[in-house]
MOPAC internal coordinates of N, CA, C and O (Angstrom, degrees):
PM7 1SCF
backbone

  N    0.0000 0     0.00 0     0.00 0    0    0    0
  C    1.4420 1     0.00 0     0.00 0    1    0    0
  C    1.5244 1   111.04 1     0.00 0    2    1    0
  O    1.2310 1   119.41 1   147.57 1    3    2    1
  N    1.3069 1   118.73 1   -32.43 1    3    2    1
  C    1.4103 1   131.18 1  -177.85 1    5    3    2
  C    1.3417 1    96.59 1   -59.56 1    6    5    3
  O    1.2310 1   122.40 1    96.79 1    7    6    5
  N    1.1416 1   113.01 1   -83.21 1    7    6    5
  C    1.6471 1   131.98 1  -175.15 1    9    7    6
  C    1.7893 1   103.14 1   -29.39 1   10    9    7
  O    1.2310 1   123.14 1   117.34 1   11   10    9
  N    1.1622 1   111.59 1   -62.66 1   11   10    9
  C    1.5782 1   122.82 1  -176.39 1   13   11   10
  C    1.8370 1   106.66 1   -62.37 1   14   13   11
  O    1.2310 1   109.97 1   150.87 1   15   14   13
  N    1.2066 1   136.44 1   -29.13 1   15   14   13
  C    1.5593 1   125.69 1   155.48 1   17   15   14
  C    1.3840 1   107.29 1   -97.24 1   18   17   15
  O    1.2310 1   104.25 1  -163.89 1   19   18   17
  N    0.9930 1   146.66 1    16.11 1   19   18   17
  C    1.9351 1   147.73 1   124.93 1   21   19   18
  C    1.1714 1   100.14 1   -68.63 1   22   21   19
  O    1.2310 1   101.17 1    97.87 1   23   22   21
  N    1.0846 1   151.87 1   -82.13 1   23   22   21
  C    1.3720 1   136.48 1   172.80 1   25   23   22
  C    1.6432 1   141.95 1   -30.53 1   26   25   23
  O    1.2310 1   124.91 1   135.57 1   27   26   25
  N    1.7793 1   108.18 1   -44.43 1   27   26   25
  C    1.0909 1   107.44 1   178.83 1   29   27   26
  C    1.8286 1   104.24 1   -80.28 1   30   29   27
  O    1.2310 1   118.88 1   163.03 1   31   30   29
  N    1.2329 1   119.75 1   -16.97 1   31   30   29
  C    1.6798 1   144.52 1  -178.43 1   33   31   30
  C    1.6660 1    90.21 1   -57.34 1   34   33   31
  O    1.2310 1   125.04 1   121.81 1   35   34   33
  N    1.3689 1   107.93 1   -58.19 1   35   34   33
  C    1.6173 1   100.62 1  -171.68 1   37   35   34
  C    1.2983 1   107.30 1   -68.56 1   38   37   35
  O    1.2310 1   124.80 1   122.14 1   39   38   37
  N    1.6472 1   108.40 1   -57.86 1   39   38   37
  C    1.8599 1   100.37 1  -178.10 1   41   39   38
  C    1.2014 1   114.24 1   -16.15 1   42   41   39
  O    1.2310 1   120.96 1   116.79 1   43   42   41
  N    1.4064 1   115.78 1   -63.21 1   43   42   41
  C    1.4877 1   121.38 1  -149.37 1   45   43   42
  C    1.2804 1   107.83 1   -85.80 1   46   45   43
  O    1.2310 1   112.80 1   161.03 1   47   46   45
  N    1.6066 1   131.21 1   -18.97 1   47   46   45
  C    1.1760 1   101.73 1   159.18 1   49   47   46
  C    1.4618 1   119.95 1  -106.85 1   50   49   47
  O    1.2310 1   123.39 1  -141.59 1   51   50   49
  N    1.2660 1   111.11 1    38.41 1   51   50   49
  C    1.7497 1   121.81 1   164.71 1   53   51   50
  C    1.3788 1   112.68 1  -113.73 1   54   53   51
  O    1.2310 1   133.90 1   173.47 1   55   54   53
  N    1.3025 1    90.73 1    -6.53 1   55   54   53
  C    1.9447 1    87.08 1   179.40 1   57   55   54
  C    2.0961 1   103.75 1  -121.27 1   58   57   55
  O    1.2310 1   125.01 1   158.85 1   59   58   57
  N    1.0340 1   107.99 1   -21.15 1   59   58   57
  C    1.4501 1   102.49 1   173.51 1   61   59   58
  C    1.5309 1   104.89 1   -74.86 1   62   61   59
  O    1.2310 1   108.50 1   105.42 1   63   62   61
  N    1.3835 1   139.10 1   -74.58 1   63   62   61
  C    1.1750 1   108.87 1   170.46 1   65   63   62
  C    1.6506 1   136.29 1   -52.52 1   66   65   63
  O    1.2310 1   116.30 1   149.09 1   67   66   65
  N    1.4362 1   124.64 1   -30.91 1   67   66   65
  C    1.6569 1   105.46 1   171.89 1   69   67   66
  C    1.4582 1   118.52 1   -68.85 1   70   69   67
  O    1.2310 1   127.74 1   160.58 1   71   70   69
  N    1.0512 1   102.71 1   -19.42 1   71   70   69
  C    1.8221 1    95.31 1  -150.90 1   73   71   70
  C    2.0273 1    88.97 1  -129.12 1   74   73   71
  O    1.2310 1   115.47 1  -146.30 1   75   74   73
  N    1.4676 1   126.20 1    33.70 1   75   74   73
  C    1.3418 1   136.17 1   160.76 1   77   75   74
  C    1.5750 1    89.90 1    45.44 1   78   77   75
  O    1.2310 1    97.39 1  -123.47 1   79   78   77
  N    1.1506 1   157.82 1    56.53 1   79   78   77
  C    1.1671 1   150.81 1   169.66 1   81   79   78
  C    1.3028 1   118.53 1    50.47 1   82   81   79
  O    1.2310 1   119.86 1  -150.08 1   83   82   81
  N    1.4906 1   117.87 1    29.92 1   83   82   81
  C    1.2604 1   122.15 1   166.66 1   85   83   82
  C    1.3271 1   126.55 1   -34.22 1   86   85   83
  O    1.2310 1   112.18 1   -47.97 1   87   86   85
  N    1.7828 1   132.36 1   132.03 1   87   86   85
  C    1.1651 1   140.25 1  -149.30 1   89   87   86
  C    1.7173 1    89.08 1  -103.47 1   90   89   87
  O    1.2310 1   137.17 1   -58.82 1   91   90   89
  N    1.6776 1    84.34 1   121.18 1   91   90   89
  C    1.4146 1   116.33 1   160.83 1   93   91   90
  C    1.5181 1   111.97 1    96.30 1   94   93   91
  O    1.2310 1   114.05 1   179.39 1   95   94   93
  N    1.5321 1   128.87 1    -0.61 1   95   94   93
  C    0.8393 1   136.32 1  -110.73 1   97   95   94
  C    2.4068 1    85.01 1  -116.72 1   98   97   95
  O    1.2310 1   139.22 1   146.51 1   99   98   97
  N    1.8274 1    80.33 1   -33.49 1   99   98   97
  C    1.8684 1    88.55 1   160.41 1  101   99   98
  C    0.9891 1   126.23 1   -87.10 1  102  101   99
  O    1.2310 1   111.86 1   173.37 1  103  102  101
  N    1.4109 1   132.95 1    -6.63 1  103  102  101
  C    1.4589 1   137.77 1   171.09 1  105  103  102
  C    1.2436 1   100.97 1   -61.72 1  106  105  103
  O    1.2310 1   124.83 1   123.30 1  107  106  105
  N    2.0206 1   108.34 1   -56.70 1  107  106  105
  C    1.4428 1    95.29 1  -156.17 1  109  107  106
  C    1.5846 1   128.95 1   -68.05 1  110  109  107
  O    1.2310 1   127.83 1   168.41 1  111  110  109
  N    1.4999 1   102.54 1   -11.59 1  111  110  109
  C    1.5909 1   110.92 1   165.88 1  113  111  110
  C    1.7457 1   118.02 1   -71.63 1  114  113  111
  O    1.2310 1   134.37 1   136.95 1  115  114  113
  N    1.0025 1    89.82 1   -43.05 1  115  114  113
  C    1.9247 1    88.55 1   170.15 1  117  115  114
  C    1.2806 1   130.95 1   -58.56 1  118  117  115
  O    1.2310 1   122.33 1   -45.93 1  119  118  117
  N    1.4335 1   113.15 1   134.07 1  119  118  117
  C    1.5787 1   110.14 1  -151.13 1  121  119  118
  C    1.4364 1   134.86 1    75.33 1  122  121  119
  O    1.2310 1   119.02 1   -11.41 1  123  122  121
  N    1.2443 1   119.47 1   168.59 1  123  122  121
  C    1.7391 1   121.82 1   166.73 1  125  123  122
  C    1.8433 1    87.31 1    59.35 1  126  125  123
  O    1.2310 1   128.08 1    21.59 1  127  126  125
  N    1.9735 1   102.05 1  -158.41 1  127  126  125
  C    1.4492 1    98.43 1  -129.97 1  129  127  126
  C    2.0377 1    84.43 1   -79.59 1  130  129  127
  O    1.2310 1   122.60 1   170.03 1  131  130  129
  N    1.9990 1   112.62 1    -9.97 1  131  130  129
  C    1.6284 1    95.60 1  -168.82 1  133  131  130
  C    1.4443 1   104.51 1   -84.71 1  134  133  131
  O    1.2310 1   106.19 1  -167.21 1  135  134  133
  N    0.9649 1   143.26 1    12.79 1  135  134  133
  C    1.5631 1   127.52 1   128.39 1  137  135  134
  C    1.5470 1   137.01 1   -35.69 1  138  137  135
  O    1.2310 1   133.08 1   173.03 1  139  138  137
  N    0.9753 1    92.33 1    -6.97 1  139  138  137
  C    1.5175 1   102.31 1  -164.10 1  141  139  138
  C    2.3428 1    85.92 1  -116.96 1  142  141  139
  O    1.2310 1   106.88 1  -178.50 1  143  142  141
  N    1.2714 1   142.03 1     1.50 1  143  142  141
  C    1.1976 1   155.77 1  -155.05 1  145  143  142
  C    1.7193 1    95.28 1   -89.01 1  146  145  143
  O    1.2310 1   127.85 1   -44.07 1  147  146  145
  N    0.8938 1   102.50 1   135.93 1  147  146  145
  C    2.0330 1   114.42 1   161.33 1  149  147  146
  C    1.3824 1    92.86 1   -93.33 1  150  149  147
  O    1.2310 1   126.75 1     7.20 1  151  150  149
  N    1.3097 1   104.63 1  -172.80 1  151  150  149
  C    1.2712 1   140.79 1   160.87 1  153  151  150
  C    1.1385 1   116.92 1   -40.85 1  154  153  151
  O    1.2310 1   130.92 1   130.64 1  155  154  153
  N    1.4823 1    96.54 1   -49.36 1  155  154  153
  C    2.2686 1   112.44 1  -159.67 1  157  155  154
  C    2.0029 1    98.13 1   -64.06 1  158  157  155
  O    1.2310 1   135.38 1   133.63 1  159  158  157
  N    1.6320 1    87.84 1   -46.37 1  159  158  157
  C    1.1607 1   100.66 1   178.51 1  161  159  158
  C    1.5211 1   148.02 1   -60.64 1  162  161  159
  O    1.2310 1   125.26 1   136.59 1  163  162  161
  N    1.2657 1   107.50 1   -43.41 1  163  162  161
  C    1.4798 1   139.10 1   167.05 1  165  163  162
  C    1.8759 1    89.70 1   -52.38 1  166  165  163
  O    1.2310 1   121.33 1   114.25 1  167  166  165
  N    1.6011 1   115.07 1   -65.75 1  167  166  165
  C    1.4188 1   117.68 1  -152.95 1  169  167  166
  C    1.8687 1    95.61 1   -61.33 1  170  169  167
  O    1.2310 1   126.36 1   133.95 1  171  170  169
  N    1.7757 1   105.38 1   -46.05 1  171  170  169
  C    1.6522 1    89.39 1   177.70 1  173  171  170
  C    1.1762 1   110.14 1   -86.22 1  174  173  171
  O    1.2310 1   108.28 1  -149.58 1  175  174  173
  N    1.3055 1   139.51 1    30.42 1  175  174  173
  C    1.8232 1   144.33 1   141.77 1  177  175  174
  C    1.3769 1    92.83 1   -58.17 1  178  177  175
  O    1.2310 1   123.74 1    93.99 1  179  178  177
  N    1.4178 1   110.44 1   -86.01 1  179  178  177
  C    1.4960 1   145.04 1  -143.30 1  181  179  178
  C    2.3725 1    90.84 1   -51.89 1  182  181  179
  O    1.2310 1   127.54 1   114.94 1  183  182  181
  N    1.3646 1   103.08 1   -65.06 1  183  182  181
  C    1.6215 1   109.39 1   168.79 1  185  183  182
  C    1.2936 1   121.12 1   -52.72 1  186  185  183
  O    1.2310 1   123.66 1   122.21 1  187  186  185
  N    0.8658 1   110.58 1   -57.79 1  187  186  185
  C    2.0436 1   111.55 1   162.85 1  189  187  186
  C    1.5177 1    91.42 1   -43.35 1  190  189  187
  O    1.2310 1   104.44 1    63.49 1  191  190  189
  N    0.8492 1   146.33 1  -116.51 1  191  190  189
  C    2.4246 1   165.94 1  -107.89 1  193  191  190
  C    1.6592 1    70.20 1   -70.29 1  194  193  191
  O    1.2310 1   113.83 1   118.35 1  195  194  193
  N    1.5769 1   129.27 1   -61.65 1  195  194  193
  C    1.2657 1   117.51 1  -171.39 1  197  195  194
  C    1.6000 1   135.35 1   -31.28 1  198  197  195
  O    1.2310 1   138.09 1   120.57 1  199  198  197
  N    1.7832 1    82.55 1   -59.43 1  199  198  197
  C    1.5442 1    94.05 1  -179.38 1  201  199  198
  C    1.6247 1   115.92 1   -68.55 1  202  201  199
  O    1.2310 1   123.14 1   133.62 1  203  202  201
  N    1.6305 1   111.58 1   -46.38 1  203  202  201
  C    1.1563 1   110.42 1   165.40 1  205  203  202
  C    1.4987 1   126.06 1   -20.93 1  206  205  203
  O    1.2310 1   127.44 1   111.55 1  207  206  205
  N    1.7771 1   103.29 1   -68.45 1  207  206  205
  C    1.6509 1   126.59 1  -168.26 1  209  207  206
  C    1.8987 1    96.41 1   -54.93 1  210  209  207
  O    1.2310 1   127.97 1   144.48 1  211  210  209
  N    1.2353 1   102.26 1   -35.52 1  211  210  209
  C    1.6113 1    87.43 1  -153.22 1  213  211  210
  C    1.9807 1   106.57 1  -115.33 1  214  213  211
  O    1.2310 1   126.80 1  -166.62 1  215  214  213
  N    1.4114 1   104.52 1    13.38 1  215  214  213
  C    1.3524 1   110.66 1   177.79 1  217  215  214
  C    1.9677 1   118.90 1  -140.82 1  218  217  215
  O    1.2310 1   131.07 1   141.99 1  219  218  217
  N    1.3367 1    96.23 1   -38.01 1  219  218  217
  C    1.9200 1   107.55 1  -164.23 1  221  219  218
  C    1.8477 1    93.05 1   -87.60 1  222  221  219
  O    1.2310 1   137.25 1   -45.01 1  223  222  221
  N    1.5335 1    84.20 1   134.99 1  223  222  221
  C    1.6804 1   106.48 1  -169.71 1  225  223  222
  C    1.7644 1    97.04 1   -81.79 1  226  225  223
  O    1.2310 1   125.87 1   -18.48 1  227  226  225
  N    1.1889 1   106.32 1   161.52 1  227  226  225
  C    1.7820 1   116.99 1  -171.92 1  229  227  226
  C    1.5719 1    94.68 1   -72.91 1  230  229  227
  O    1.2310 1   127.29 1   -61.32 1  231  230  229
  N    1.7951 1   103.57 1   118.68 1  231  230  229
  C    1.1222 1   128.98 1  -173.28 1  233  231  230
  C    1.4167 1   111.58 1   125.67 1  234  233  231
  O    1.2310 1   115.66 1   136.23 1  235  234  233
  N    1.2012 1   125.85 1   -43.77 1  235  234  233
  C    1.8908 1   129.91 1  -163.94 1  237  235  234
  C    1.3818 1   102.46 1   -79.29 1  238  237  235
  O    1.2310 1   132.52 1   -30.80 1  239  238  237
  N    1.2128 1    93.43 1   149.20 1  239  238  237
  C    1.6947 1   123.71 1   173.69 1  241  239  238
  C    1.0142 1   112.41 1   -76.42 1  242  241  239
  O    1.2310 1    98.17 1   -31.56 1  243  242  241
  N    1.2961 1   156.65 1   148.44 1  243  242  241
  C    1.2345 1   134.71 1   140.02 1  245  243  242
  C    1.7219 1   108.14 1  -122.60 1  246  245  243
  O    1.2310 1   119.25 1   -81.59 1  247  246  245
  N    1.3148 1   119.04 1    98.41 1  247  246  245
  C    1.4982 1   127.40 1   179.59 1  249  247  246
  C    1.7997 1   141.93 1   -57.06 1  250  249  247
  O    1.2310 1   114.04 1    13.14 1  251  250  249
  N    0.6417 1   128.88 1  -166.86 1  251  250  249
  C    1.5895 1   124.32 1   169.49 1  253  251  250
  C    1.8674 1    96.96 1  -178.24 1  254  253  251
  O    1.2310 1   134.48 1   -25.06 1  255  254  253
  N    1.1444 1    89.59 1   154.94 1  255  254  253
  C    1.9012 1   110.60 1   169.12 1  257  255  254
  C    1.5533 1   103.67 1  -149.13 1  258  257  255
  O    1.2310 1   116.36 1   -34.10 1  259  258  257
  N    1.1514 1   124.53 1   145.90 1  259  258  257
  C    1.2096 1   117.39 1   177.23 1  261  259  258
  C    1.8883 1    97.70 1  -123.14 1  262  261  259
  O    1.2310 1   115.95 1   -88.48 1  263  262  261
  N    1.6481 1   125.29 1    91.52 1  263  262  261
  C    1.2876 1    99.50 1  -168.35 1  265  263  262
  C    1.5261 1   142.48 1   -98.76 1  266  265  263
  O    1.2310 1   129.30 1  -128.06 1  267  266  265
  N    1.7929 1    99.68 1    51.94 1  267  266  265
  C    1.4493 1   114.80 1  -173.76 1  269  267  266
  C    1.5498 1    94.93 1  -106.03 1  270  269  267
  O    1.2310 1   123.67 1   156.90 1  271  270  269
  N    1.7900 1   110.57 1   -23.10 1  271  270  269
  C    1.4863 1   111.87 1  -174.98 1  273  271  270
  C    1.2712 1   110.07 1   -96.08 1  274  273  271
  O    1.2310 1   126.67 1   153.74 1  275  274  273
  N    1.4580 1   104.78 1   -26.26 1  275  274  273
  C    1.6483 1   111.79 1  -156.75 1  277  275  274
  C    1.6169 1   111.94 1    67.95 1  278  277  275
  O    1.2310 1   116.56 1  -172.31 1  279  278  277
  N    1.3531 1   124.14 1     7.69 1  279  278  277
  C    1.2749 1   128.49 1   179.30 1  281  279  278
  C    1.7491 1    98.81 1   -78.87 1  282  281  279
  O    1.2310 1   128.63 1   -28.23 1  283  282  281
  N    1.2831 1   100.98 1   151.77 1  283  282  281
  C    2.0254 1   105.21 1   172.57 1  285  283  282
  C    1.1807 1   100.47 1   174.45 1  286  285  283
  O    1.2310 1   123.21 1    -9.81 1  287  286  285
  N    1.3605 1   111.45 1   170.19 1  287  286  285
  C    1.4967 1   135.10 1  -171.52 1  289  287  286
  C    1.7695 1   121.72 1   169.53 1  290  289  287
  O    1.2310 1   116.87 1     6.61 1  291  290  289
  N    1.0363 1   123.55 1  -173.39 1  291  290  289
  C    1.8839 1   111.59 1  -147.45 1  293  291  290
  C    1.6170 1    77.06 1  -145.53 1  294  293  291
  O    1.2310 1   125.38 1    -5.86 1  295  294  293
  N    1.7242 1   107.26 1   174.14 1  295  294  293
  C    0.9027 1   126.55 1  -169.11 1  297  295  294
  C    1.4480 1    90.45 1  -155.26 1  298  297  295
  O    1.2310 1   114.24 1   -69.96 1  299  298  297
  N    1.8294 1   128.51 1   110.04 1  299  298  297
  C    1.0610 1   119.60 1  -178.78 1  301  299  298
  C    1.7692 1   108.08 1  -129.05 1  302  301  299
  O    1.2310 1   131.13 1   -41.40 1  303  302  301
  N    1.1480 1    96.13 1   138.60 1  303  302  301
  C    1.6593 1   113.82 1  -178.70 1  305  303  302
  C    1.5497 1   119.11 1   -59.72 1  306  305  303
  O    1.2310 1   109.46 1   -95.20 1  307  306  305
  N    1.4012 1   137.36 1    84.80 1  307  306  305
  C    1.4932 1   108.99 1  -176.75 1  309  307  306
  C    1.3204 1   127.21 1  -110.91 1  310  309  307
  O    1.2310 1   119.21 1  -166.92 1  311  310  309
  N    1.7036 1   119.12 1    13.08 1  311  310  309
  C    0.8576 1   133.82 1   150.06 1  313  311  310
  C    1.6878 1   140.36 1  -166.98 1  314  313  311
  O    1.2310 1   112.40 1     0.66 1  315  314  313
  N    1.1857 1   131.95 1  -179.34 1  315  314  313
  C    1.9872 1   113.09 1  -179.20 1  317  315  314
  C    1.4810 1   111.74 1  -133.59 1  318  317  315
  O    1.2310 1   117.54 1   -75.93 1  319  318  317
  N    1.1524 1   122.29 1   104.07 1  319  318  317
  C    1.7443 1   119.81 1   167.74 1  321  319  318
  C    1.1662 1   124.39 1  -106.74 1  322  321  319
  O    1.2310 1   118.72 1    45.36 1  323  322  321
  N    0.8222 1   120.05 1  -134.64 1  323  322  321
  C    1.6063 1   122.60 1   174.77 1  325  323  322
  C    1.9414 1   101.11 1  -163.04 1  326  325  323
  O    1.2310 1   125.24 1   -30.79 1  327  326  325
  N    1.6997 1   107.55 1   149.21 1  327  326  325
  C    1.5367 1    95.63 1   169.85 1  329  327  326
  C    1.6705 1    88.86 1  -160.08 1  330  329  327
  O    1.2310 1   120.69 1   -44.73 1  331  330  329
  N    1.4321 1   116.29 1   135.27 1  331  330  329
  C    1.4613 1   137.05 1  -162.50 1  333  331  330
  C    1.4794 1   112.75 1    42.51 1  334  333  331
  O    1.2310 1   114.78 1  -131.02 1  335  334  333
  N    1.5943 1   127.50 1    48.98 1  335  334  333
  C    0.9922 1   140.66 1  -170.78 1  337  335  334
  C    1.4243 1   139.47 1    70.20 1  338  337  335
  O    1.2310 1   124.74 1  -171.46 1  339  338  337
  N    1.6897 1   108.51 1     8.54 1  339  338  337
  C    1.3793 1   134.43 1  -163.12 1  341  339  338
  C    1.3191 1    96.78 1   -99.68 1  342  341  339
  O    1.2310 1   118.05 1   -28.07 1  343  342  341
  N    1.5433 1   121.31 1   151.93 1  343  342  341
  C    1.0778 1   122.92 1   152.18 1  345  343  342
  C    1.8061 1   126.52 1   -75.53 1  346  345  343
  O    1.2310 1   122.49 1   -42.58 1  347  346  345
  N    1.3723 1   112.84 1   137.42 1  347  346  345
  C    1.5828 1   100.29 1  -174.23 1  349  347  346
  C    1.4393 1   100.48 1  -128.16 1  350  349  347
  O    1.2310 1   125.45 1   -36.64 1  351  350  349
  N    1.1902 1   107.13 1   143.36 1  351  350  349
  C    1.7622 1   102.54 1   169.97 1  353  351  350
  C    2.3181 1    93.80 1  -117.66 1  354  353  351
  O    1.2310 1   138.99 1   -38.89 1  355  354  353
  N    1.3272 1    80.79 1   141.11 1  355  354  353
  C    2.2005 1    96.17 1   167.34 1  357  355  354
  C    2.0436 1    93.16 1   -89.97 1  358  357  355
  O    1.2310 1   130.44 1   -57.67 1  359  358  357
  N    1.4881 1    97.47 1   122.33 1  359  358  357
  C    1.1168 1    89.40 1  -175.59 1  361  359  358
  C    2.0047 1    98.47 1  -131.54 1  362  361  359
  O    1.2310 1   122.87 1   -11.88 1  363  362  361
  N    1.4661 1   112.11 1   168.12 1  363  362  361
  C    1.5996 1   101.06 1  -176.56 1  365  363  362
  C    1.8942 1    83.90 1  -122.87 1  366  365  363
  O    1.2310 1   136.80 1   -52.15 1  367  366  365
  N    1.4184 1    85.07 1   127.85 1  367  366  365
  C    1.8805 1    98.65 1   148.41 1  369  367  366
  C    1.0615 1   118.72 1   -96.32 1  370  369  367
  O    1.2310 1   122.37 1   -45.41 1  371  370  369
  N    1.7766 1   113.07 1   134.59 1  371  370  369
  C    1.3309 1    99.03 1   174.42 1  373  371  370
  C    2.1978 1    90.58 1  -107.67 1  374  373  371
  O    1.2310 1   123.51 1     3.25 1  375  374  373
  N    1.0440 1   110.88 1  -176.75 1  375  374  373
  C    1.4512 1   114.22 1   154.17 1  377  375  374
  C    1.7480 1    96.03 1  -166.23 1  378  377  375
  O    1.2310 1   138.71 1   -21.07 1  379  378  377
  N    1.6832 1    81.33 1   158.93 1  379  378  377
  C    1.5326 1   111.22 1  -169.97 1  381  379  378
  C    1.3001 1   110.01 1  -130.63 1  382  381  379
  O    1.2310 1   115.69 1   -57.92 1  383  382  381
  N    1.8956 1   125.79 1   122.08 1  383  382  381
  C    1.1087 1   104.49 1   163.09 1  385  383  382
  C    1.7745 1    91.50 1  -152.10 1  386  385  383
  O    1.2310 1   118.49 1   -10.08 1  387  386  385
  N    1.2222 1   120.48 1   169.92 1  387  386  385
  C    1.1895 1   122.46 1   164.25 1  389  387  386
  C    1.4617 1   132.57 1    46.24 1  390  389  387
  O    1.2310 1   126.95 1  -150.64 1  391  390  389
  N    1.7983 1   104.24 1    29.36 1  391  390  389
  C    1.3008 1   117.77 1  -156.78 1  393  391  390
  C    1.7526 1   123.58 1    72.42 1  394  393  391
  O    1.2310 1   134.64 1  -173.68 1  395  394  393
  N    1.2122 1    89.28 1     6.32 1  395  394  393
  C    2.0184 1    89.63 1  -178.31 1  397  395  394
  C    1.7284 1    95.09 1  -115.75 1  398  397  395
  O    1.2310 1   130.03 1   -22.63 1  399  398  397
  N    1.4583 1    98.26 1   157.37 1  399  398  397
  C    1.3264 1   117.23 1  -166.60 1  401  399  398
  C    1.6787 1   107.43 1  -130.27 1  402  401  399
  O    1.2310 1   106.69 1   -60.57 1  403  402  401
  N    0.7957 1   142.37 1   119.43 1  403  402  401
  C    1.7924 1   136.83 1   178.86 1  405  403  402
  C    1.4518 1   128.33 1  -129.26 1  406  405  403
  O    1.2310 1   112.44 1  -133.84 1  407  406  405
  N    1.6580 1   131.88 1    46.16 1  407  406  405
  C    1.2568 1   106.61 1   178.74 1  409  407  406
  C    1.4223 1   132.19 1   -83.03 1  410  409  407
  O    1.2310 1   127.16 1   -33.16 1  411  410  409
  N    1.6166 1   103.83 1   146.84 1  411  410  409
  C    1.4546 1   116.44 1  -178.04 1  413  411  410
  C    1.5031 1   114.73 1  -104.15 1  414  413  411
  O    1.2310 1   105.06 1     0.35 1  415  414  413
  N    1.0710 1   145.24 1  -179.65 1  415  414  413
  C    1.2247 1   163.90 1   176.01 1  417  415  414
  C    1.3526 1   112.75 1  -108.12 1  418  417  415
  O    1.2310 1   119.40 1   -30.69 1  419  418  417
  N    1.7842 1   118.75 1   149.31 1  419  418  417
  C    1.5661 1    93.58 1  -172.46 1  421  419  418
  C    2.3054 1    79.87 1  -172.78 1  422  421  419
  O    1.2310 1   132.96 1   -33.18 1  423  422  421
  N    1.4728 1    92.56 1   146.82 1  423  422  421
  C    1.4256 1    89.04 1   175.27 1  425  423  422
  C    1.6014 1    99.69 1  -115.30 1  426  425  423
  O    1.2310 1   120.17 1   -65.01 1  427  426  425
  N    1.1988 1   117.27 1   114.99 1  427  426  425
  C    1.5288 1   112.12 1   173.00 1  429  427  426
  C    1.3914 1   106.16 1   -99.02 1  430  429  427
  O    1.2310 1   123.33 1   -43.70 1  431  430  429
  N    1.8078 1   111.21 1   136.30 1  431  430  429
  C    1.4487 1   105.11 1   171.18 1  433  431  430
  C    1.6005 1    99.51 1  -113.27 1  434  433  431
  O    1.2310 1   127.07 1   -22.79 1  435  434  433
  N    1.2533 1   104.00 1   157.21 1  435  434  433
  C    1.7180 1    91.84 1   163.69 1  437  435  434
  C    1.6821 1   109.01 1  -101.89 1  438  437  435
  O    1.2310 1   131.78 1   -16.67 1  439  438  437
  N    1.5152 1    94.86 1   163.33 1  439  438  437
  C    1.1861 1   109.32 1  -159.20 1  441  439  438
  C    1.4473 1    99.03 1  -103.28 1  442  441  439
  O    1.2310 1   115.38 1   -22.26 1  443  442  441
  N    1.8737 1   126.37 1   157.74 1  443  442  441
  C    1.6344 1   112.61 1   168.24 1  445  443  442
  C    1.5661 1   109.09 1   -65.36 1  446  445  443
  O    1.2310 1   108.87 1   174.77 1  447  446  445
  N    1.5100 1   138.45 1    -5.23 1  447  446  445
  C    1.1356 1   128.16 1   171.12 1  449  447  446
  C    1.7978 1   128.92 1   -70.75 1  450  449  447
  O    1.2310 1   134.64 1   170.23 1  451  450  449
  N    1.6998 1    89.29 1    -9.77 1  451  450  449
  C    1.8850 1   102.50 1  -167.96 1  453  451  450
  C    1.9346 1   101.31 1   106.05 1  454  453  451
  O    1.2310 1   128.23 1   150.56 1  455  454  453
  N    1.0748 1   101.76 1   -29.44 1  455  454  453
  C    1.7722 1    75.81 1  -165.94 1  457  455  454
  C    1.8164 1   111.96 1   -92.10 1  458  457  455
  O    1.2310 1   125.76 1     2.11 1  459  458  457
  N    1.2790 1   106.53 1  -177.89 1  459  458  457
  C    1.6703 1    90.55 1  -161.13 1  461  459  458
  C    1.9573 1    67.26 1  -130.11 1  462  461  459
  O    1.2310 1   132.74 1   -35.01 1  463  462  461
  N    1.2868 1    93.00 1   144.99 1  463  462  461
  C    1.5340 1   107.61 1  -177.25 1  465  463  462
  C    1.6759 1    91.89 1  -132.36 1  466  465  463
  O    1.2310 1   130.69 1   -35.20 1  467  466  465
  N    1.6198 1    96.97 1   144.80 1  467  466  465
  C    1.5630 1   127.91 1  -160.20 1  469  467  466
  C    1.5802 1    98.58 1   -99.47 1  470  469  467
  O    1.2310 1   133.80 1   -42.76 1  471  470  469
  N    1.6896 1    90.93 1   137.24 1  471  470  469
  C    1.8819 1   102.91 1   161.75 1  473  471  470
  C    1.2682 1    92.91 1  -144.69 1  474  473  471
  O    1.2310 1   122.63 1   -44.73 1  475  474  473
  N    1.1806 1   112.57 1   135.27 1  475  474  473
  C    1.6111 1   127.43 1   140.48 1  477  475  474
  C    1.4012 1   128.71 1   -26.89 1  478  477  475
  O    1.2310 1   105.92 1  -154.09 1  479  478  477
  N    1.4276 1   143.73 1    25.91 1  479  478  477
  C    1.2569 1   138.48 1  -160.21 1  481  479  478
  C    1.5828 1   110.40 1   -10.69 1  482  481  479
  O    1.2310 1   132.38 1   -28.33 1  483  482  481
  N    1.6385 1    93.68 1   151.67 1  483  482  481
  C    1.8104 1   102.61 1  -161.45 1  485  483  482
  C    1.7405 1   111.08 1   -95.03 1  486  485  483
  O    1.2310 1   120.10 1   180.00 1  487  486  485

């Protein structure tokens, strides 16, 4: 229980300042193998989905390893629309930890504030 509010303690303040409190963006770490994520990890989660969202063309990977945990996982682009005038990219997370593997699906749009807020595509 200790470990699990030290952990969710860091999430939140590694993901409220990079990612402006982007919506949905703590769900998708909860559960599956990034539960099992430090700090080191979460921050090269959070920099990987970043660079992806705001640089890698529809198709690219953009990866992470973290190798004190051996924890890692990619952030890949698979497509770009638009929805209420925003740009959105459909993107796949994968994460890796502890021998477990989990990717999800996810539509990030960005917002005029900078942050790109998460949906589950339907």
């Amino acid at each position: 229980m200790r470990r699990c509010k030290r952990w969710l303690a860091t999430l939140v303040l590694m993901l409220v300042p990079v990612l402006a409190s982007a919506a949905g963006w703590g769900a998708l770490l909860l559960g599956g193998p990034a539960q099992w994520f430090d700090g080191d990890d979460v921050k090269l989660f959070v920099d990987s989905a970043r660079e992806a969202l705001e640089k890698a063309p529809v198709g690219e990977t953009v990866p992470w390893r973290n190798p004190k945990t051996t924890n890692s996982g990619s952030t890949t682009i698979l497509a770009e629309s638009t929805k209420d005038g925003q740009p959105c990219k459909t993107i796949k997370v994968t994460t890796q930890a502890k021998g477990d593997t989990q990717s999800m699906r996810y539509v990030a749009c960005h917002q005029p504030d900078g942050r790109w807020d998460l949906t589950v595509p339907q």
